[in-house]
RODORO-521178 format. One line per 10 residues: number of its first residue (from 1); their letters; for each residue z, x, y of C-alpha. Coordinates in Angstrom, 1 decimal, decimal comma. Layout:
% residues N
NUM) a) Z/X/Y  ...
***
This chain:
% residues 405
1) xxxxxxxxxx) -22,8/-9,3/9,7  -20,2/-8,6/7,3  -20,9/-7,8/3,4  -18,1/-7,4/1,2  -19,2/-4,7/-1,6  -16,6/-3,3/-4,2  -16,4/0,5/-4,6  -13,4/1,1/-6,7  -14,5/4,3/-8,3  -12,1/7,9/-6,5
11) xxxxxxxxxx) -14,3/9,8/-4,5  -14,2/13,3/-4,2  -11,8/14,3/-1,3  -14,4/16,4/0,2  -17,5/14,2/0,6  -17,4/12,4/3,7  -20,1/10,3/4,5  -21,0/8,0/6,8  -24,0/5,8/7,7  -25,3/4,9/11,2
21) xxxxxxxxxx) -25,4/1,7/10,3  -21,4/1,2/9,1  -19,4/-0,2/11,9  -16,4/-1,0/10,5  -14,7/-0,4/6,5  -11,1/-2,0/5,3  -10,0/-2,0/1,9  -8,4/-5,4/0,7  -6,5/-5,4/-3,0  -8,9/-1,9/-4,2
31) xxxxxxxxxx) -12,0/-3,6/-2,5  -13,7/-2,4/0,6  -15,1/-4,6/2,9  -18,1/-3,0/5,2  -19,1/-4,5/8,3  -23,0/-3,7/9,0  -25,2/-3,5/12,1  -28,8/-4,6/10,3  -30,5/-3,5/13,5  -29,9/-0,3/13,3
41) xxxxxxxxxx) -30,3/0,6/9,3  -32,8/3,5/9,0  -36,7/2,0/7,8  -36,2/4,8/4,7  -32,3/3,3/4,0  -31,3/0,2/2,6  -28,1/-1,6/0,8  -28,0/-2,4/-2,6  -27,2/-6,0/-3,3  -23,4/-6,6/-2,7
51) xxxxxxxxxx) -21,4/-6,5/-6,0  -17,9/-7,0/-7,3  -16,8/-3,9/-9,2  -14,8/-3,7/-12,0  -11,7/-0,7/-11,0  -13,7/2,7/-11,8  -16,9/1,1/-11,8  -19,4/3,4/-9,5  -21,9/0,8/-9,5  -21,5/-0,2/-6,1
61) xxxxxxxxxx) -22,2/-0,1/-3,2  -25,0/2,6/-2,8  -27,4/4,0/-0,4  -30,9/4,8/-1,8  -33,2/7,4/0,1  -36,5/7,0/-2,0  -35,5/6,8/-5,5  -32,6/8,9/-5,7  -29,3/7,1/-5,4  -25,2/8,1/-4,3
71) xxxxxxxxxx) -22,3/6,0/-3,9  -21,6/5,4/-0,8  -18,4/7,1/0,8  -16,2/5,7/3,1  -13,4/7,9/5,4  -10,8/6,0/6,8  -7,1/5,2/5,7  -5,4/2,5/8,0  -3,3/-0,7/7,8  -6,1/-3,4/6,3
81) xxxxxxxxxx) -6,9/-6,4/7,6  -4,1/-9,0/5,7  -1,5/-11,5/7,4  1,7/-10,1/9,0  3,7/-11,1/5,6  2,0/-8,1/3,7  -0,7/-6,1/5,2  -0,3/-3,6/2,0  -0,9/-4,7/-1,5  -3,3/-3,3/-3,1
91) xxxxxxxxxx) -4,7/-4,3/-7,5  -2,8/-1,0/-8,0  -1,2/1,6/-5,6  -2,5/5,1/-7,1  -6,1/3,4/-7,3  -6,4/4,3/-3,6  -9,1/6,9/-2,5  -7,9/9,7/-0,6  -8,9/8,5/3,3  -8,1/10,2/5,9
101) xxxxxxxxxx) -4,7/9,3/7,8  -5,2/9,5/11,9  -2,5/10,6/13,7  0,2/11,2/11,5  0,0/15,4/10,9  3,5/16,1/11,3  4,7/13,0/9,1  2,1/14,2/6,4  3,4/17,9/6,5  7,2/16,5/6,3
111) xxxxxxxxxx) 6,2/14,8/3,2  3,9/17,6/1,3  7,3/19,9/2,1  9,5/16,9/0,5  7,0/16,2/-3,0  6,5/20,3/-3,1  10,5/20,7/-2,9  11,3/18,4/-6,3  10,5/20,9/-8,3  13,6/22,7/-7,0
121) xxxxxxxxxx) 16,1/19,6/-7,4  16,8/16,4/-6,3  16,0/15,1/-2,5  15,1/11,5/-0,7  12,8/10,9/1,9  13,1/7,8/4,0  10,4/6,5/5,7  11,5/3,9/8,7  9,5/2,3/12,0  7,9/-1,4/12,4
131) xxxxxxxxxx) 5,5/-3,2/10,7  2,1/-2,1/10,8  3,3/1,1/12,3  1,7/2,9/8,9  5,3/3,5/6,8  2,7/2,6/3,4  -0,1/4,5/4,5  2,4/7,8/4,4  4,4/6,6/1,7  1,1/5,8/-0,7
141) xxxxxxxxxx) -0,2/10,0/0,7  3,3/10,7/-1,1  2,4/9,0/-4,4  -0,9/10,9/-4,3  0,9/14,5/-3,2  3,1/14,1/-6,6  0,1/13,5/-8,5  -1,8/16,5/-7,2  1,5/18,3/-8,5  1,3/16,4/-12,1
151) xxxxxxxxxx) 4,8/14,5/-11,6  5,5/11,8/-13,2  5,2/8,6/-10,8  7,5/5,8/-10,9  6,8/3,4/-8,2  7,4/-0,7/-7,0  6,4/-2,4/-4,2  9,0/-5,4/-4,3  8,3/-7,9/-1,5  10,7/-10,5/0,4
161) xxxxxxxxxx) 9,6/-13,7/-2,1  10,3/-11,3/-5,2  13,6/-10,6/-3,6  15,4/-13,0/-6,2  13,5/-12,0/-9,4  16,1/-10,1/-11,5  15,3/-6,6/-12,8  11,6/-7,6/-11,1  11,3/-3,7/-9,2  13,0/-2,2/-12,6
171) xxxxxxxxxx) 10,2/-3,7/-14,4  7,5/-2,3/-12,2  9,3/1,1/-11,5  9,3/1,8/-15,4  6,7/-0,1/-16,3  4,7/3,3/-16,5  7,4/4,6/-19,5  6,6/5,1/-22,9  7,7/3,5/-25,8  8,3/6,9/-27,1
181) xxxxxxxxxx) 10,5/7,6/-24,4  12,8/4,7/-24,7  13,3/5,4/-28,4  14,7/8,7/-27,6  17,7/6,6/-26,0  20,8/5,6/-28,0  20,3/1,9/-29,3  23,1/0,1/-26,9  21,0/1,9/-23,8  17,6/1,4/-25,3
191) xxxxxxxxxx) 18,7/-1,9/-26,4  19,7/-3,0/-23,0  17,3/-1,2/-21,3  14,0/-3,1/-23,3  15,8/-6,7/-22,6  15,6/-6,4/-19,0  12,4/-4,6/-19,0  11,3/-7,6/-20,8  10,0/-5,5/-23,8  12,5/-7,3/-26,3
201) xxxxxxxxxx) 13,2/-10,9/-26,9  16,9/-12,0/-26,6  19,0/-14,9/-27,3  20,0/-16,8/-24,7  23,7/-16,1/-25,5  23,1/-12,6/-25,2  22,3/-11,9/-21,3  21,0/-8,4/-19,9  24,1/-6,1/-20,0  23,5/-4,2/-16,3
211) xxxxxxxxxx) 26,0/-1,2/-17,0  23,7/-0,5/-20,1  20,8/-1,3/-18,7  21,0/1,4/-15,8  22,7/4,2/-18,0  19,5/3,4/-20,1  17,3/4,1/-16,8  19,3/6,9/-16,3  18,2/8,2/-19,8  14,8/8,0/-19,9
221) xxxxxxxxxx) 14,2/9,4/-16,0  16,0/12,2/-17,4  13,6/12,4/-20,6  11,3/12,5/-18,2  12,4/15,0/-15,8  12,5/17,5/-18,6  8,7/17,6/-18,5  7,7/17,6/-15,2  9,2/16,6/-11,9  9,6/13,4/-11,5
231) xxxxxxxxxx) 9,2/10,6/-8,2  10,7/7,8/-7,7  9,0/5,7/-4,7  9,8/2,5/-3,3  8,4/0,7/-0,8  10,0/-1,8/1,5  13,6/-0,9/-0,2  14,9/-4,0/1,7  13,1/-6,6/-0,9  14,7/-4,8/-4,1
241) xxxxxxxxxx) 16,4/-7,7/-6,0  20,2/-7,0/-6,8  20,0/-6,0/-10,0  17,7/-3,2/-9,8  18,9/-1,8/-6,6  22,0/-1,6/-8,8  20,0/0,4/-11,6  18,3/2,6/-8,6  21,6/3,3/-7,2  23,3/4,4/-10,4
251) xxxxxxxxxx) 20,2/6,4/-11,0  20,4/8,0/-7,7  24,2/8,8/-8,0  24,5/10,6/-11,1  21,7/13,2/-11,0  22,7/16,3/-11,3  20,0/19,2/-11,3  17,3/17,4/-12,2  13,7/17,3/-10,7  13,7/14,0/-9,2
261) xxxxxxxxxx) 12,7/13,2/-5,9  13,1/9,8/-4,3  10,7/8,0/-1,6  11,1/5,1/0,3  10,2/3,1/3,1  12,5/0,4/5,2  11,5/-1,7/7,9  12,9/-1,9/11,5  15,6/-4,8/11,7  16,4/-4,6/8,1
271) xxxxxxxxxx) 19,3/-3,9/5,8  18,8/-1,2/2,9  20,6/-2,6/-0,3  22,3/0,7/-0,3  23,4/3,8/2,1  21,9/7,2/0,6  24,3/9,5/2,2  27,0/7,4/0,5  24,8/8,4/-2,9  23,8/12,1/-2,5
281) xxxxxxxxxx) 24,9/15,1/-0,6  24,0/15,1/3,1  21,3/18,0/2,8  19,4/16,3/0,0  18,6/13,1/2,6  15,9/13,2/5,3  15,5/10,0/7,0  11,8/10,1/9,4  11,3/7,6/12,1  7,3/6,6/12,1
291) xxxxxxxxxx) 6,4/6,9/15,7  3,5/4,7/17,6  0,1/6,2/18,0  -0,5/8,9/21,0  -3,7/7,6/23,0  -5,8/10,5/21,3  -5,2/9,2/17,6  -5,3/5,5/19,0  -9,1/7,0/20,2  -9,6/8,2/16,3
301) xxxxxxxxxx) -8,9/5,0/15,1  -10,6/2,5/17,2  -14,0/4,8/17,0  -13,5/4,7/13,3  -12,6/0,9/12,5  -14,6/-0,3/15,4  -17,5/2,0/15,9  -16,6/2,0/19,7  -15,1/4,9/22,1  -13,5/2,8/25,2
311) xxxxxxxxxx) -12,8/4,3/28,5  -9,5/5,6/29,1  -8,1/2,7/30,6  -9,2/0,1/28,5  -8,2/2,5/25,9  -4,7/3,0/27,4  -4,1/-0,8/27,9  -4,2/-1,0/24,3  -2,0/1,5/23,7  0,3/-0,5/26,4
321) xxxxxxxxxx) -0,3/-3,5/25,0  -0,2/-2,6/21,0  3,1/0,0/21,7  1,0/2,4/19,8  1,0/0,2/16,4  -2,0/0,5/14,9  -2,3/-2,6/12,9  -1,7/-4,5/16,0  -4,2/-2,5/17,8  -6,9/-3,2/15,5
331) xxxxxxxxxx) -5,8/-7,2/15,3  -5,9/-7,0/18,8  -9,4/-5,7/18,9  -10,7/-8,1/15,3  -9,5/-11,0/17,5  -12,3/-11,0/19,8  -15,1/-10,8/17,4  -18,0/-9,3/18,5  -17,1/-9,5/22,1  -15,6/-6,3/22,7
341) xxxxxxxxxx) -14,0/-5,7/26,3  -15,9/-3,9/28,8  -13,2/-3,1/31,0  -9,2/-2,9/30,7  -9,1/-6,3/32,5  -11,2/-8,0/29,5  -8,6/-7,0/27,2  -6,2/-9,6/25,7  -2,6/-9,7/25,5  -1,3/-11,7/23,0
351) xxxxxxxxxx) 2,6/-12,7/22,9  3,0/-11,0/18,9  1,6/-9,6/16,0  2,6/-13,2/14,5  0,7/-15,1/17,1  -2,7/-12,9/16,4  -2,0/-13,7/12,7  -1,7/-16,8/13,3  -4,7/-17,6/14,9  -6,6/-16,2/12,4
361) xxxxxxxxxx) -5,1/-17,8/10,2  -5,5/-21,1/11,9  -9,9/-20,8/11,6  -9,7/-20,7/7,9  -10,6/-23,4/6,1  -7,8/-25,5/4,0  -9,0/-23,9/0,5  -9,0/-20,6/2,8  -5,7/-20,8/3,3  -4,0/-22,0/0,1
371) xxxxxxxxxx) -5,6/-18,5/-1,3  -3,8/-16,7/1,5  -0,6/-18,3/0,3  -1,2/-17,4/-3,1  -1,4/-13,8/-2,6  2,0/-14,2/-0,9  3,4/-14,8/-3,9  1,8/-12,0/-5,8  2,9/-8,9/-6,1  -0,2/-6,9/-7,0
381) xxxxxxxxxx) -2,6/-9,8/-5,5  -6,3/-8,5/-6,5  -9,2/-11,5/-6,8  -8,2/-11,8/-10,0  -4,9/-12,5/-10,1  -5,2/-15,0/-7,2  -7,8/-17,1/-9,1  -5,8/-17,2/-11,8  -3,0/-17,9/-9,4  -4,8/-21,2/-8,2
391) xxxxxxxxxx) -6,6/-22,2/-11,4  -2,6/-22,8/-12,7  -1,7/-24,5/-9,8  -5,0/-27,0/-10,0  -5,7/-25,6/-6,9  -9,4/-25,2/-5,4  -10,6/-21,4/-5,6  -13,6/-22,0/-3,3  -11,5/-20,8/-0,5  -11,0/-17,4/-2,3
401) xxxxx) -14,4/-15,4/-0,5  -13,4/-16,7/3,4  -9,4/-15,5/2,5  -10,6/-12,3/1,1  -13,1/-11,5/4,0
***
């Protein structure tokens, strides 16, 4: 049985917690969704009844023991359980608890030594490798890193349908930047700088002017850098629309000395809008290939998503048949219900990642699926936003729970 209970307050990263009873947690847009085994609760344990959470709300879910009550921790960080499109967005990136990553130690040190290094000068980290092969899960540990260290966080997400949307990854990236700050800027900068940020009205005869617009940027991460260290974070670099990959690159040229660090993530088989060691100094740029899952972290993650340890060779047909990709693992696993294989024989091979999507996909029901599409066209697609999303389109939002789940 699967309950879907929100939980969107930040645990401490030192509680971990887990009940007999939890087979299986995935977070979906800030929300995470625990899969239950009734049978074997304990008679002096049970599960509050399953609410939706406001963001910070501690409410929910909890375990009681008598009268005393705790909110109940969860202690996994992996690819969730979206289409193939976007298995990543999340109601807000730096909302996300601290979860363990599996597998990834040498990836995490490379970028603790990057976030700690800002603080002498400028540097990029590029994070490359397939999708589902955890580039966000690392990139988001980033985001978190800086904020243990007090930097300031400037961060977008753009995705492929956003590709078009002038200045749309500008907006996001500085969406975090004060008033205050841009007034500090010289009126033609701050000028330009507000119109395609959208915080000005402008006549239509008066377009954005670009070359202002990204000395502005310029400007105000400077501002910023003099406080505290500063990242800049983008991932999946390959969806930034023109015009601010234009900005970013600008940006990105003319630092000098500042504290600025930049972190992004590219996928396999795509084109970055612009080549870093064309825009900084070889020794500043570190590129990091993600590589597939060894069999002893694919172990960590199956007996954490799935509650099950498999023998070795079912275990290592998976790894075979997934190429180490853990969100094609887990799909692989999610698409046979409750019927998990016995033996390596039992285990399915399915043609792609897009054909196991697809199938799921396929046992939604039409409502189901029209919320699906929806959060394709989101960038930051919580509940909320999808709803709202549909509502405007006179679409049915009765599919919203199934496309969630």
């Amino acid at each position: 049985m699967t309950s879907a209970l929100a939980n969107t307050g930040k645990p401490k990263s030192s509680i971990r917690w887990r009940p007999a009873c939890l087979l299986e947690s995935t977070a979906i847009d800030g929300v995470i969704i625990l899969r239950v085994d009734r049978k074997r609760k304990a008679a002096n344990q049970r599960i509050s009844t399953p609410t939706w959470a406001a963001a910070g709300d501690m409410r929910g879910p909890r375990v009681r023991d008598g009268e005393a009550t705790r909110p109940l921790r969860c202690g996994t960080a992996l690819p969730n359980r979206e289409g193939a499109r976007d298995t990543r967005q999340m109601a807000s990136v730096l909302a996300v608890p601290p979860w363990r990553v599996i597998g990834r130690e040498r990836e995490l040190a490379t970028i603790r030594d990057f976030v700690a290094g800002i603080s002498a000068g400028p540097r990029s980290l590029l994070l490359e490798g397939a999708l589902g092969i955890g580039k966000t899960t690392l990139w988001r540990a980033g985001l978190r890193a800086a904020q243990e260290h007090s930097y300031h966080v400037l961060s977008c997400r753009p995705s492929e349908l956003e590709s078009r949307l002038a200045f749309g990854a500008a907006i996001d990236l500085l969406a975090g930047v004060d008033d205050a700050v841009l007034e500090s800027l010289p009126v033609p900068q701050r000028h330009a700088l507000e119109v395609a940020l959208l915080r000005r009205e402008t006549s239509g005869d008066a377009p954005v002017q670009p070359r202002e617009a990204a000395v502005g940027a310029l400007g105000a991460i400077r501002m910023l850098a003099r406080s505290a260290a500063v990242l800049i974070a983008v991932d999946d670099v390959q969806w930034l629309d023109t015009p601010s990959a234009r900005v970013l690159a600008y940006v990105i040229r003319r630092l000098e000395d500042e504290r600025v660090g930049l972190l992004m993530t590219r996928r396999d088989g795509t084109e970055s809008p612009f080549r870093l060691e064309r825009l900084r100094p070889e020794e500043e740029s570190t590129s990091l290939e993600i590589p597939p899952l060894t069999l002893g972290a694919l172990h960590h993650l199956v007996r954490e998503r799935v509650g099950i340890a498999f023998p070795r060779p079912t275990l290592a047909r998976l790894l075979r048949t997934s190429g180490g990709n853990p969100f094609f693992a887990l799909e692989i696993l999610r698409s046979l219900g409750d019927e998990m294989p016995s033996t390596a024989a039992e285990l399915p091979i399915p043609g792609s990642l897009r054909e196991l999507v697809a199938e799921r996909l396929a046992t939604l029901t039409p409502a189901a699926r029209e919320a699906v599409l929806a959060s394709f066209a989101l960038s930051r697609p919580a509940p909320a936003a999808i709803e709202s999303a549909l509502r405007a389109a006179r679409r049915s939002q009765s599919g919203l729970a199934a496309a969630v789940e």
